[in-house]
MARDRENFI-423983 format. One line per field, with one value per atom (N, C-alpha, C): residue number from 1; residue in one letter; chain; atom name; x, y, z. Coordinates in steps of 0.05 Angstrom, whole numbers, padded with zeros to 5 digits. Each point is the difference from the previous one (the first is absolute). Example, Ala and Ser with C-alpha at 12.3 -4.5 7.8 and 13.67 -1.06 7.14 Angstrom:
<sites>
pos: c(1  1  1  2  2  2)
code: c(a  a  a  s  s  s)
unit: c(A  A  A  A  A  A)
site: c(N  CA  C  N  CA  C)
east: c(00264  -00018  00018  -00007  00016  -00015)
north: c(-00114  00024  00024  00021  00024  00022)
up: c(00156  00000  00000  -00014  00001  00014)
</sites>
This chain:
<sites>
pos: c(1  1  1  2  2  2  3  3  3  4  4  4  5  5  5  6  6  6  7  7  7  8  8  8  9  9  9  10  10  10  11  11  11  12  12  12  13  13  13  14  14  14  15  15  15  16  16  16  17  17  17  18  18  18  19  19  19  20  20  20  21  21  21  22  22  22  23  23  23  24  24  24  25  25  25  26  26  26  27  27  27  28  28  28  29  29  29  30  30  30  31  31  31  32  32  32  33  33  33  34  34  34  35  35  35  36  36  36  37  37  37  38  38  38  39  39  39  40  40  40  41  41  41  42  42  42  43  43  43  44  44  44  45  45  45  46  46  46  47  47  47  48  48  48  49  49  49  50  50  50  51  51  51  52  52  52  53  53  53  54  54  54  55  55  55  56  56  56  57  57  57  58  58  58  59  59  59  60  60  60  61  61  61  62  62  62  63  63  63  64  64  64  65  65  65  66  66  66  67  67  67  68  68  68  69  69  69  70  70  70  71  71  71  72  72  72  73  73  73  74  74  74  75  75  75  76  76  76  77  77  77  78  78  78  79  79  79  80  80  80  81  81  81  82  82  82  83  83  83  84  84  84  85  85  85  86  86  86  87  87  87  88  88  88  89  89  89  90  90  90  91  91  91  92  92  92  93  93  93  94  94  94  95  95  95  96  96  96  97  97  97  98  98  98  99  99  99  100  100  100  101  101  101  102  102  102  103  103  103  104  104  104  105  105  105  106  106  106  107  107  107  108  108  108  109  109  109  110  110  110  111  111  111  112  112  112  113  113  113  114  114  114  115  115  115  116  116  116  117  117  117  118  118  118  119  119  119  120  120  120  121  121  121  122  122  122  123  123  123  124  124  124  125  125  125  126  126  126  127  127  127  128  128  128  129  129  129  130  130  130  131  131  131  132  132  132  133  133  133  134  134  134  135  135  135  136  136  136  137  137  137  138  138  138  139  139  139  140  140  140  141  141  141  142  142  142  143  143  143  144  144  144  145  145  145  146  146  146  147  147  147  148  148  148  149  149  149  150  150  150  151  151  151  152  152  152  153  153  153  154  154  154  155  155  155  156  156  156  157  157  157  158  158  158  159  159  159  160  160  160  161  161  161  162  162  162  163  163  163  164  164  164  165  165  165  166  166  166  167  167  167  168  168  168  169  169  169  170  170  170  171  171  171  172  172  172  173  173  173  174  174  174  175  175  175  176  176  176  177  177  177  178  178  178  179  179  179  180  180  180  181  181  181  182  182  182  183  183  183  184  184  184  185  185  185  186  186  186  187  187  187  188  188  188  189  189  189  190  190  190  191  191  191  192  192  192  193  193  193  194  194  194  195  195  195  196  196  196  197  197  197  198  198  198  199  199  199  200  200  200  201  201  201  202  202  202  203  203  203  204  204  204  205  205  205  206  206  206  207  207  207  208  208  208  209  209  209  210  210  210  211  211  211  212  212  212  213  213  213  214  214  214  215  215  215  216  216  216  217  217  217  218  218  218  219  219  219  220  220  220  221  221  221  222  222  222  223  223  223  224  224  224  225  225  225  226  226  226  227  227  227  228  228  228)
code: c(x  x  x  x  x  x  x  x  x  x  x  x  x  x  x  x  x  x  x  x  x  x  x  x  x  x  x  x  x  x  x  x  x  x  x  x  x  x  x  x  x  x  x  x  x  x  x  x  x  x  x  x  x  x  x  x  x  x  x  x  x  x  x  x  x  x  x  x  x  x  x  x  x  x  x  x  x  x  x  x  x  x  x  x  x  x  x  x  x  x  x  x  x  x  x  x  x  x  x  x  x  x  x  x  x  x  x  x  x  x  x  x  x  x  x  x  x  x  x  x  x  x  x  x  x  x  x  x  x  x  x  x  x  x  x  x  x  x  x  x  x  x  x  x  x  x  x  x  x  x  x  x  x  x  x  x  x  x  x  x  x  x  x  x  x  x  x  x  x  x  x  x  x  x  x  x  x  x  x  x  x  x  x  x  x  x  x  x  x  x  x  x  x  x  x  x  x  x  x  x  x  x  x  x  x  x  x  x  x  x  x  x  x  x  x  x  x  x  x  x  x  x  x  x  x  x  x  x  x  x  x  x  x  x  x  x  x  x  x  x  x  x  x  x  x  x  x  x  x  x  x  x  x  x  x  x  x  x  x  x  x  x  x  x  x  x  x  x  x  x  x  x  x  x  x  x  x  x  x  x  x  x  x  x  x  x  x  x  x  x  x  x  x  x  x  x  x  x  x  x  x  x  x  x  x  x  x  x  x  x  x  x  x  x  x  x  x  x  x  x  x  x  x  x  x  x  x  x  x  x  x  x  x  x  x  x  x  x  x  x  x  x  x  x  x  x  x  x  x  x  x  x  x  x  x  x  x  x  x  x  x  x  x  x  x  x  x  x  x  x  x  x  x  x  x  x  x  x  x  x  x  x  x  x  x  x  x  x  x  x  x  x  x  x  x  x  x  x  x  x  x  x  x  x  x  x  x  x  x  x  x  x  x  x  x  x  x  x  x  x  x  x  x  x  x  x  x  x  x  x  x  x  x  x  x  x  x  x  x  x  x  x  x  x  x  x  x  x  x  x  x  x  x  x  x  x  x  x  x  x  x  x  x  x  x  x  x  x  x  x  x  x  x  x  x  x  x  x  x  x  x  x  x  x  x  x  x  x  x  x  x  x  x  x  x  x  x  x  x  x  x  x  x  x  x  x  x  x  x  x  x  x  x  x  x  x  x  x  x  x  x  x  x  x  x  x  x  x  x  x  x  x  x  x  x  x  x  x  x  x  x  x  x  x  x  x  x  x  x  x  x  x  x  x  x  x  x  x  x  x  x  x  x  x  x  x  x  x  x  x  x  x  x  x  x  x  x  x  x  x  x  x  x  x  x  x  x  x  x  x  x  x  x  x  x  x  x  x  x  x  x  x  x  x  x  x  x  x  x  x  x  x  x  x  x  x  x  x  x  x  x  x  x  x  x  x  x  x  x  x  x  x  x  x  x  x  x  x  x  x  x  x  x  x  x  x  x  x  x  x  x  x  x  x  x  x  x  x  x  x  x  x  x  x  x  x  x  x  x  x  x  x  x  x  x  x  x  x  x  x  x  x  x  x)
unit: c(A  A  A  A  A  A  A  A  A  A  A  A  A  A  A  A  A  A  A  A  A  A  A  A  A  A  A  A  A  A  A  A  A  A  A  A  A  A  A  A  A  A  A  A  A  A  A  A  A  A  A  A  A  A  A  A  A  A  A  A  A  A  A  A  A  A  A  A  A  A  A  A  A  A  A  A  A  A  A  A  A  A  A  A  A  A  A  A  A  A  A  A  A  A  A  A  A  A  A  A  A  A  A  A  A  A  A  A  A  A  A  A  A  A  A  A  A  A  A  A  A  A  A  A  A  A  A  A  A  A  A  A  A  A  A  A  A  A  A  A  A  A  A  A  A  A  A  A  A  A  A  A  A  A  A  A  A  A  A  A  A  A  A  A  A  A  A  A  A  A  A  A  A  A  A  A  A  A  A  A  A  A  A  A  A  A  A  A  A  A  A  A  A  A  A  A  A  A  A  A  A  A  A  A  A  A  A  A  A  A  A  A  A  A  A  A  A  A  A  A  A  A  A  A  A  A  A  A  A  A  A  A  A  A  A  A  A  A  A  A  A  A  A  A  A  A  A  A  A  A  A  A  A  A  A  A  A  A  A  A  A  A  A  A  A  A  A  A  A  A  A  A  A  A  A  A  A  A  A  A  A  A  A  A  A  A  A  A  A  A  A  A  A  A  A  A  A  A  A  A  A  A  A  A  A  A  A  A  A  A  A  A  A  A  A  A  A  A  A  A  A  A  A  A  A  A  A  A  A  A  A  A  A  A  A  A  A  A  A  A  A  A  A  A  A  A  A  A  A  A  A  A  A  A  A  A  A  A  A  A  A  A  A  A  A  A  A  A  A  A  A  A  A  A  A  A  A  A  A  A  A  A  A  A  A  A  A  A  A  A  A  A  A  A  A  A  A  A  A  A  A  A  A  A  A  A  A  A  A  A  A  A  A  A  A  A  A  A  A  A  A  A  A  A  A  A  A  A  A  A  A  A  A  A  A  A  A  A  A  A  A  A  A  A  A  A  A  A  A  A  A  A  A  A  A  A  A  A  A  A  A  A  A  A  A  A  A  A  A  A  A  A  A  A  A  A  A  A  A  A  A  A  A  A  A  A  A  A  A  A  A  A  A  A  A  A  A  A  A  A  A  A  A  A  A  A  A  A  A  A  A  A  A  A  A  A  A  A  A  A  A  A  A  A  A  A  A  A  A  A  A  A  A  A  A  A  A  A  A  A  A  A  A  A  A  A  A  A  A  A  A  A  A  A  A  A  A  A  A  A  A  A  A  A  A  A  A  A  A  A  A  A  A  A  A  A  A  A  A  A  A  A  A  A  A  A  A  A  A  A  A  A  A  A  A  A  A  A  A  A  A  A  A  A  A  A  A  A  A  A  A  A  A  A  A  A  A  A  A  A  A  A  A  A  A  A  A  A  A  A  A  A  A  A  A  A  A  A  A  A  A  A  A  A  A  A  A  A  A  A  A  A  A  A  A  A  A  A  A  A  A  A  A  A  A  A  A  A  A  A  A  A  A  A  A  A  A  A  A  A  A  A  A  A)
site: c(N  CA  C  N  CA  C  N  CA  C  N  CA  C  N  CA  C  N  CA  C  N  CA  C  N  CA  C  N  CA  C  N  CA  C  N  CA  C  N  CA  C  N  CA  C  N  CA  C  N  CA  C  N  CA  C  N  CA  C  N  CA  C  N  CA  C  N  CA  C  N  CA  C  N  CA  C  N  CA  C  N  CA  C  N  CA  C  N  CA  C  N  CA  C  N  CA  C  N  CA  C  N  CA  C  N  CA  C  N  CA  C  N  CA  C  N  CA  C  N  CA  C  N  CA  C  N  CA  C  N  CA  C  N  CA  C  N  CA  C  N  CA  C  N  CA  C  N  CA  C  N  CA  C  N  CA  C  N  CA  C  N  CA  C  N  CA  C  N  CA  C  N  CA  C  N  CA  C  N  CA  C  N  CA  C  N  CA  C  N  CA  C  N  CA  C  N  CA  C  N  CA  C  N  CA  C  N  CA  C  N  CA  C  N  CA  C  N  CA  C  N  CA  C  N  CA  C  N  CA  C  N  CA  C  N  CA  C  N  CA  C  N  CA  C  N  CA  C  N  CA  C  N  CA  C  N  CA  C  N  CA  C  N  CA  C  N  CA  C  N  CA  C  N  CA  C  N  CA  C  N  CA  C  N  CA  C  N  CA  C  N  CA  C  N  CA  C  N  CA  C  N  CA  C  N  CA  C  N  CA  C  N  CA  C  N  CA  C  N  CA  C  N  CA  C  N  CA  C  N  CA  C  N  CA  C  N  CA  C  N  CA  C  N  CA  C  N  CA  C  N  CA  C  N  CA  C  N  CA  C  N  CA  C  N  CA  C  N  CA  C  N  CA  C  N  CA  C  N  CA  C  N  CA  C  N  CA  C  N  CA  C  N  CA  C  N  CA  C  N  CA  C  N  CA  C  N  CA  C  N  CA  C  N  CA  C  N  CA  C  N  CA  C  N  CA  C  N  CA  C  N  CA  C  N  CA  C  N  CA  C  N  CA  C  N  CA  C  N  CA  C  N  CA  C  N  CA  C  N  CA  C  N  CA  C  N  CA  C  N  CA  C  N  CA  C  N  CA  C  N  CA  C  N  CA  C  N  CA  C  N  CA  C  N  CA  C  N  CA  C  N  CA  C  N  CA  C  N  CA  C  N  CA  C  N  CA  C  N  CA  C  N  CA  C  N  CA  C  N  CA  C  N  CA  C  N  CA  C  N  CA  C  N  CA  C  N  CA  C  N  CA  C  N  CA  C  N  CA  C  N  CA  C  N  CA  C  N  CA  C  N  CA  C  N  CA  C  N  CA  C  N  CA  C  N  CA  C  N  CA  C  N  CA  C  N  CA  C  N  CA  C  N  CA  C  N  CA  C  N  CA  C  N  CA  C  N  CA  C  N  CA  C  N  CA  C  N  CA  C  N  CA  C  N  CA  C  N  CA  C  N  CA  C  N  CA  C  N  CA  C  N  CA  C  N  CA  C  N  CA  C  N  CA  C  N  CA  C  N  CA  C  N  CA  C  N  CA  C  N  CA  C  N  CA  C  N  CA  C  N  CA  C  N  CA  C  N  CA  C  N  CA  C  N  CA  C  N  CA  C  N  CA  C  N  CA  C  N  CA  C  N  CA  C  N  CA  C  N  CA  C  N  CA  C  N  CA  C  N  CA  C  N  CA  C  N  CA  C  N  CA  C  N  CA  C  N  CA  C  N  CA  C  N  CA  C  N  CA  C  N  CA  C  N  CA  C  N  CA  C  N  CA  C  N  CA  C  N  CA  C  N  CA  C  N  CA  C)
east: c(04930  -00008  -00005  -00021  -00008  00009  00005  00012  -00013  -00026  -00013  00013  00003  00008  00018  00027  00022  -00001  -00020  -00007  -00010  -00025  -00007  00027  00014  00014  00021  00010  00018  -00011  -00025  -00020  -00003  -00003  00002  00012  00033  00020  00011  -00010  00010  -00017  -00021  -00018  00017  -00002  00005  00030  00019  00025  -00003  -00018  00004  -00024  -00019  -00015  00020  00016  00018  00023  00010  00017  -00012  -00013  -00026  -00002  -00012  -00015  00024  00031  00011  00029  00002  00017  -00009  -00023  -00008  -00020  -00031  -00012  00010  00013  00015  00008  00016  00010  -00010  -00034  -00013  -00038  00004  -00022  00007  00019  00008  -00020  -00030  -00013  -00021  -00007  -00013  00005  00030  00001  00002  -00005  00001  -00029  -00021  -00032  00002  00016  00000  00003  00026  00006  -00026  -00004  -00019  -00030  -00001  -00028  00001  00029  00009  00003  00002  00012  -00024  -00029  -00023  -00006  00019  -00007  00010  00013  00000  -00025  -00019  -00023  -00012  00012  -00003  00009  00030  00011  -00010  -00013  -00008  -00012  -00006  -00013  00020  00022  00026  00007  -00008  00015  -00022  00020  -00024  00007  00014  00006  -00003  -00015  -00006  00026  00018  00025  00022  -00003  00017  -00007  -00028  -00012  00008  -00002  -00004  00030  00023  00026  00013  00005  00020  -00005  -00020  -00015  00004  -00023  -00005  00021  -00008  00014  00034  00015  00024  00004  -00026  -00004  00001  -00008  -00003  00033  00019  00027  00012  -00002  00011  -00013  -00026  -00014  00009  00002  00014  00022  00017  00034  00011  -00034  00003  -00024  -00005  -00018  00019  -00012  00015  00021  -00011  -00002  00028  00010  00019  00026  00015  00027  00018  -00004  00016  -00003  00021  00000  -00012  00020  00000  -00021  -00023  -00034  -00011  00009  -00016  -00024  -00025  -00027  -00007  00011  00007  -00044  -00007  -00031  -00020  00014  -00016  -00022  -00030  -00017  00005  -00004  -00001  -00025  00011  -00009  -00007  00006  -00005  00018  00025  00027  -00007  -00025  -00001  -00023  -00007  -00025  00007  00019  00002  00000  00014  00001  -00022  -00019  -00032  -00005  00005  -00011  00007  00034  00006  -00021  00002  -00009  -00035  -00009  -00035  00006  00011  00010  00003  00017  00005  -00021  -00022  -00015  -00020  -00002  -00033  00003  00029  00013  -00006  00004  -00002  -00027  -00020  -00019  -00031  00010  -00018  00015  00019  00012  -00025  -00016  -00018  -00028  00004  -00020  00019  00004  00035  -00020  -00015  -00016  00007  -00008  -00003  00029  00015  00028  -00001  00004  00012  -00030  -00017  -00013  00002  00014  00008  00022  00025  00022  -00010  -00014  -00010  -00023  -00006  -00017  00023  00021  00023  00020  -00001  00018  -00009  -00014  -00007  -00026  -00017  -00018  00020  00014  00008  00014  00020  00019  -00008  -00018  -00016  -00006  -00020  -00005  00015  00024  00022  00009  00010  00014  -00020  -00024  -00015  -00016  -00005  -00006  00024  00022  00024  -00004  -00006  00006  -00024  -00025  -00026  -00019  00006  -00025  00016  -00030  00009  -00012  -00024  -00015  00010  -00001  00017  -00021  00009  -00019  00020  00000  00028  -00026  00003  -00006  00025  -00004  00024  00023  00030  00020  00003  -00010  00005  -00021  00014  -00019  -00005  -00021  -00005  -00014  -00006  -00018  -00031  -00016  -00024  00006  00013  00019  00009  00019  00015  -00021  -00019  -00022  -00008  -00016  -00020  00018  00024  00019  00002  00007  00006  -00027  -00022  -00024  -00011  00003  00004  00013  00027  00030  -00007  -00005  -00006  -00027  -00014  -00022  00008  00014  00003  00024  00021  00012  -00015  -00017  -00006  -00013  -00026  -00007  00023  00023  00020  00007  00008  00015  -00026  -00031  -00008  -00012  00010  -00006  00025  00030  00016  00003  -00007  -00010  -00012  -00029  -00013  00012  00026  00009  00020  -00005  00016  -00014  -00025  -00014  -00033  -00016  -00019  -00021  00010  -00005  -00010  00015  00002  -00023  -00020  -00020  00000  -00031  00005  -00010  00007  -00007  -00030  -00022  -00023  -00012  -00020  -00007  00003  -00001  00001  00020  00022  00029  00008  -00002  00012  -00008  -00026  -00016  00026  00001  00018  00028  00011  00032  -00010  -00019  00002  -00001  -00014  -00002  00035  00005  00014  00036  00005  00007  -00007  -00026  00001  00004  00004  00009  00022  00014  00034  00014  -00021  00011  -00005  -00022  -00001  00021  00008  00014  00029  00005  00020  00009  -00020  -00009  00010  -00008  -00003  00026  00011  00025  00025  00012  00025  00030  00025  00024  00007  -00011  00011  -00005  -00020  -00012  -00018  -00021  -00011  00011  00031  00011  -00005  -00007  -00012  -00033  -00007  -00035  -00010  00006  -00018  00008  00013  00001  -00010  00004  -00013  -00025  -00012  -00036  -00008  00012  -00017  00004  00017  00004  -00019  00007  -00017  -00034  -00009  -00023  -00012  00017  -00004  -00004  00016  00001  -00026  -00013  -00025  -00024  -00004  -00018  00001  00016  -00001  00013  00018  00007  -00012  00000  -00012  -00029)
north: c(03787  -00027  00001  -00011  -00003  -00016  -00003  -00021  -00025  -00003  -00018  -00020  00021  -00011  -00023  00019  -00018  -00022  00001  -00023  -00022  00007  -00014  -00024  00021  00000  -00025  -00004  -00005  -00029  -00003  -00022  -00021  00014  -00021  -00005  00010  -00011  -00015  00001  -00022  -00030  00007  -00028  -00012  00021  -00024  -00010  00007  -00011  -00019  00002  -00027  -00028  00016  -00024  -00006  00011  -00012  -00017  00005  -00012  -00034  00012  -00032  -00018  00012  -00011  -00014  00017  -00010  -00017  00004  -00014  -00015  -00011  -00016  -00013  00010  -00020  -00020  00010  -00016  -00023  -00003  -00028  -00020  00008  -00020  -00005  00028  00000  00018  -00007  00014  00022  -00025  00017  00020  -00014  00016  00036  -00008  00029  00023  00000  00017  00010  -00023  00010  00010  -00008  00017  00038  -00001  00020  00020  -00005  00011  00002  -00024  00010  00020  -00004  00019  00021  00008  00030  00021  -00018  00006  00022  -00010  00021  00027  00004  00023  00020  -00013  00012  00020  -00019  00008  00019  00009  00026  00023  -00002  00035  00023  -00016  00023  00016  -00006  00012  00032  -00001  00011  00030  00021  00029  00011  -00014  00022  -00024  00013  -00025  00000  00013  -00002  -00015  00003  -00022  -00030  -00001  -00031  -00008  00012  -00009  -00008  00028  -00002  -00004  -00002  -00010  -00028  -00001  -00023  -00017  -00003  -00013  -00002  00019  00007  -00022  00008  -00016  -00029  -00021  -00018  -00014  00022  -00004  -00010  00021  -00009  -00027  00000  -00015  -00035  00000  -00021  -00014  00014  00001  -00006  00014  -00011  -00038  00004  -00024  -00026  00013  -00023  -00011  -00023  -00009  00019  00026  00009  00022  -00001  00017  -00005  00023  -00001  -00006  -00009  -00007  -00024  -00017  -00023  -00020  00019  -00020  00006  00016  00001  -00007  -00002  -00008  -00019  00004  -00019  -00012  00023  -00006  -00004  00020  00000  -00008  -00006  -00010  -00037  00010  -00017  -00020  -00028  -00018  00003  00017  00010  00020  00019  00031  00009  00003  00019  00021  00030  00015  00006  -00019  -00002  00023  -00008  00021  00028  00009  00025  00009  -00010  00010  -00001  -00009  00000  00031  00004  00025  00024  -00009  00020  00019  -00027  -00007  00025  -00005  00008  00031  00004  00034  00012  -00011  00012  00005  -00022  00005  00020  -00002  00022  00027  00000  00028  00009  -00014  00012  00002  -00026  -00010  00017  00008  00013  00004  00024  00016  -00024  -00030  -00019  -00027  -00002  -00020  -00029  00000  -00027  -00009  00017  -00007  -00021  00018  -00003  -00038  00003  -00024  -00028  00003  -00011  -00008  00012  -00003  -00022  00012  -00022  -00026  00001  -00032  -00014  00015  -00023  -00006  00014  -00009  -00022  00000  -00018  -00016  00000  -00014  -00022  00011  -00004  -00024  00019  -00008  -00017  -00002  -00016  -00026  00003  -00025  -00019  00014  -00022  -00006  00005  -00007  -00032  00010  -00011  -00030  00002  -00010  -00022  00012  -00015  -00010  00008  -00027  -00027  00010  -00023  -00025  00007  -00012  00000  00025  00003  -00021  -00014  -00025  00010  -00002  00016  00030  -00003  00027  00016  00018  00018  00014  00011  00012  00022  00021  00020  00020  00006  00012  -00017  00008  -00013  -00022  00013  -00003  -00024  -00024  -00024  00008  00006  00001  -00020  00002  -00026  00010  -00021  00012  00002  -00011  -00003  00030  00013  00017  00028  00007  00016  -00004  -00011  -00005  00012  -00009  00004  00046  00000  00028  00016  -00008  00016  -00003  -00023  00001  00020  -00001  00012  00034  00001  00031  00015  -00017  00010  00001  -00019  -00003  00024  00009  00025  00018  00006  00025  00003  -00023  00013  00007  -00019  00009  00029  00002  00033  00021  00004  00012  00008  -00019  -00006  00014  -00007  00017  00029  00010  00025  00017  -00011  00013  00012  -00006  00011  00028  00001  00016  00027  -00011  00021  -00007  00017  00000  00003  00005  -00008  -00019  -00029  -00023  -00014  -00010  -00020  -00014  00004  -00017  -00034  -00028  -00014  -00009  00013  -00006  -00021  -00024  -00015  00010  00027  00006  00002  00019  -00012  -00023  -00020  -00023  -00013  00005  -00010  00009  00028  00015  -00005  -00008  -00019  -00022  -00014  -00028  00007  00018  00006  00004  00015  00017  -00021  -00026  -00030  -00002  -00004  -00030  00015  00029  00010  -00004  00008  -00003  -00037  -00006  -00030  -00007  00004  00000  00013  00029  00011  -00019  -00005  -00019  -00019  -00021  -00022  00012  00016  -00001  00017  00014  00017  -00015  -00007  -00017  00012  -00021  00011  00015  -00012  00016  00028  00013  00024  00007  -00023  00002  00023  00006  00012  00034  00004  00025  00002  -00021  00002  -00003  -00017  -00012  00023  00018  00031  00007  00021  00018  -00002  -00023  -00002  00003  -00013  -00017  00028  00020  00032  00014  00003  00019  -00002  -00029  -00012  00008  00003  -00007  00040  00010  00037  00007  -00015  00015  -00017  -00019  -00005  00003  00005  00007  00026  00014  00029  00024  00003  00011  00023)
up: c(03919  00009  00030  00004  00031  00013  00027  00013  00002  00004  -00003  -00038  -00020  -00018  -00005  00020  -00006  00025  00013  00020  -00020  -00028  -00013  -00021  -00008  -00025  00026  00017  00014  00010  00009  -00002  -00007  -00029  -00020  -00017  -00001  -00008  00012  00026  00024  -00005  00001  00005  -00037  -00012  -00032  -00002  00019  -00001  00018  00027  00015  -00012  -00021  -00013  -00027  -00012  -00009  00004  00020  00019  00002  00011  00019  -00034  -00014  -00030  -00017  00001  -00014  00014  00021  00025  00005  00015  00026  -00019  -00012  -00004  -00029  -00019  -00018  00004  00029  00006  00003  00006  00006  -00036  00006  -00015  -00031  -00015  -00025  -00019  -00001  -00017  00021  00008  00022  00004  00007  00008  -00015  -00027  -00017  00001  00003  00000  00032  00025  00027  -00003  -00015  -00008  -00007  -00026  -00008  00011  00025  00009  00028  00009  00031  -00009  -00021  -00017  00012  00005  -00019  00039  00017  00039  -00008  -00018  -00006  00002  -00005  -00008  00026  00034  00016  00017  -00025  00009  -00005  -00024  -00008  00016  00025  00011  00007  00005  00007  -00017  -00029  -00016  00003  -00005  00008  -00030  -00023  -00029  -00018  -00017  -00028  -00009  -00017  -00010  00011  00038  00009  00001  -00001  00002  -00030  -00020  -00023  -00015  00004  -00012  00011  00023  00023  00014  00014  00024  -00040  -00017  -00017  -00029  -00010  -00026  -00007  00025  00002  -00013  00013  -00005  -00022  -00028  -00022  -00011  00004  -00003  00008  00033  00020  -00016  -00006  -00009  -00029  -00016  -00023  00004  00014  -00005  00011  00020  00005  -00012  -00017  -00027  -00018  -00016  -00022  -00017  -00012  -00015  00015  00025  00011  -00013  -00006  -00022  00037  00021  00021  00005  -00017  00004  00036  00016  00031  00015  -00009  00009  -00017  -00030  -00024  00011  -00001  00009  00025  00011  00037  00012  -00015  00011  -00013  -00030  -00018  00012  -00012  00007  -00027  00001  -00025  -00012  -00029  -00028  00005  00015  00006  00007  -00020  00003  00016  -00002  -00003  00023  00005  00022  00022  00024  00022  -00019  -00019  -00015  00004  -00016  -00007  00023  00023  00025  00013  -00005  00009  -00021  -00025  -00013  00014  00000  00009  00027  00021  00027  -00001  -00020  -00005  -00013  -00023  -00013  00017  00019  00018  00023  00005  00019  -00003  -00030  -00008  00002  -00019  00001  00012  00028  00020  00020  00012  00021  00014  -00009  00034  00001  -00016  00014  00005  00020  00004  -00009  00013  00007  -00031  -00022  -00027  -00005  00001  -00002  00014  00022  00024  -00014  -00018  -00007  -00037  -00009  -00023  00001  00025  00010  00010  00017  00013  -00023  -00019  -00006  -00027  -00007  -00013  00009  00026  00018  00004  00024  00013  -00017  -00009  -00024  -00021  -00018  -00024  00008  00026  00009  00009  00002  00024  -00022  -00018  -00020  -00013  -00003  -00017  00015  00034  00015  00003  00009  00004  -00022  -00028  -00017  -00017  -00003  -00006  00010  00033  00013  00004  -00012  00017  -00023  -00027  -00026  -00020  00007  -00019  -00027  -00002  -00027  00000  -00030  -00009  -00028  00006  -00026  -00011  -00026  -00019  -00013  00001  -00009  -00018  -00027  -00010  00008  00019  -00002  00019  00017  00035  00004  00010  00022  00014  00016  00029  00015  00025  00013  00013  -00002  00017  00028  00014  00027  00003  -00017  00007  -00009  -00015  -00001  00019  00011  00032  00018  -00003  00031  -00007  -00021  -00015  00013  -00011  00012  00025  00019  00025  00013  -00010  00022  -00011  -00027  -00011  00023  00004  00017  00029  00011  00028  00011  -00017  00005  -00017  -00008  00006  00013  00009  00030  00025  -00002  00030  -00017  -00028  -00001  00012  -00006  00013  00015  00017  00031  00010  -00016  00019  -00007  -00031  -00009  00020  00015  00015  00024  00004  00029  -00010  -00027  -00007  -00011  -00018  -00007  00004  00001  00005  -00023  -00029  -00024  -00008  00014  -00012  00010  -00027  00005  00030  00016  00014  -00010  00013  -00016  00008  -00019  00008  -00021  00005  -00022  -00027  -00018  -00014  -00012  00016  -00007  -00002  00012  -00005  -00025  -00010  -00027  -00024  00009  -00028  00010  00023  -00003  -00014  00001  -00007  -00034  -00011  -00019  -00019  00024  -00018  00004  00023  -00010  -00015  -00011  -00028  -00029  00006  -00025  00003  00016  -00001  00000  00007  -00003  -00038  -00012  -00020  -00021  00004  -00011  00005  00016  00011  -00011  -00005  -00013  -00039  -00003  -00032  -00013  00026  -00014  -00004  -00021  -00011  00013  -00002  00000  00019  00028  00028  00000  -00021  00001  00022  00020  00017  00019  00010  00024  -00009  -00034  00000  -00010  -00004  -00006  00025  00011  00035  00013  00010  00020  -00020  -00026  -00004  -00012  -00007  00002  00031  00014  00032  00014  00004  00013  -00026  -00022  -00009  -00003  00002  00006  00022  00032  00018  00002  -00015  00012  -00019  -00018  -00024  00019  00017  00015  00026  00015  00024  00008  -00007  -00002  -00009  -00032  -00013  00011)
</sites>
């Protein structure tokens, strides 16, 4: 393990205990439901660490992998009573899970294109989170596809926020590698593109399954047209 590694791994065990801290201490008192969709959309700066990490195996099983446990013990479904549903989102026991899960799989096999990776996460977060957070509060008209209500409010906001970080992820990509798309009219056509698929996919996937369909279409979409 490289030092830069355990700079990574050390990072962001830090930032997710002090956004847990904050999420389940401080904003609760005032904003109960709120902070569970906070949670889940601040999770999503992670994305901004990777450049840190110099070994796929430590980004993936250590920095990530952990999560899967740590997330779980603290979902509905945890045999530990006094965290029992500590991060759980309402009607997505299992939501942050798939989130950790999503995190380690793209880890693994996006490693030597990060951008892929930190773009799979934000348009999971920040994306999926927004329109959640956002259309509860404001989507009055609603559409039900298979299980799941959703709002035209919280799609718009979803394919908005999905487009608007990935232009900031690679914009901050570029200082890192010299690989990464610069954003010329053409690129921006195929982000915009490659939003309204993931907002779609978004839109139509049931049962808080979104936190593993929305990353791994919107990164593996994004590495078969712009990587590849």
């Amino acid at each position: 393990m490289f030092q830069n590694d355990i700079v990574g791994v050390v990072l962001v065990y830090l930032y997710v205990a002090v956004l847990l801290i904050f999420t389940e201490k401080i904003l609760p008192k005032r904003y109960p439901i709120a902070s569970r969709k906070i949670l889940h959309i601040m999770t999503g700066n992670i994305a901004f660490l990777l450049p840190i990490f110099q070994t796929r195996e430590v980004m993936a099983f250590l920095a990530a992998g952990p999560f899967i446990l740590f997330t779980f013990l603290m979902s509905p479904y945890s045999p530990i009573k006094s965290i029992k549903g500590k991060t759980s989102e309402s009607g997505h026991g299992l939501g942050l899970v798939y989130y950790a899960i999503a995190w380690t799989v793209l880890a693994y096999f996006f490693f030597d294109a990060k951008e892929t990776i930190a773009i799979g996460i934000l348009a999971m977060s920040y994306g999926d989170g927004l329109a959640s957070l956002i259309g509860i509060k404001y989507g009055k008209k609603k559409y039900q596809i298979f299980e799941d209500v959703k709002s035209y409010v919280g799609s718009i906001v979803m394919f908005v926020f999905t487009f608007i970080l990935m232009v900031i992820a690679l914009l901050y990509y570029q200082m890192f590698s010299s690989t990464v798309s610069p954003l010329i009219f053409e690129i921006l056509v195929l982000l915009l593109f490659i939003a309204g698929i993931s907002t779609i996919v978004e839109g139509i996937t049931p049962m808080g399954l979104d936190n593993l369909s929305v990353p791994f279409v919107t990164a593996t979409l994004y590495w078969i047209v712009m990587v590849m």
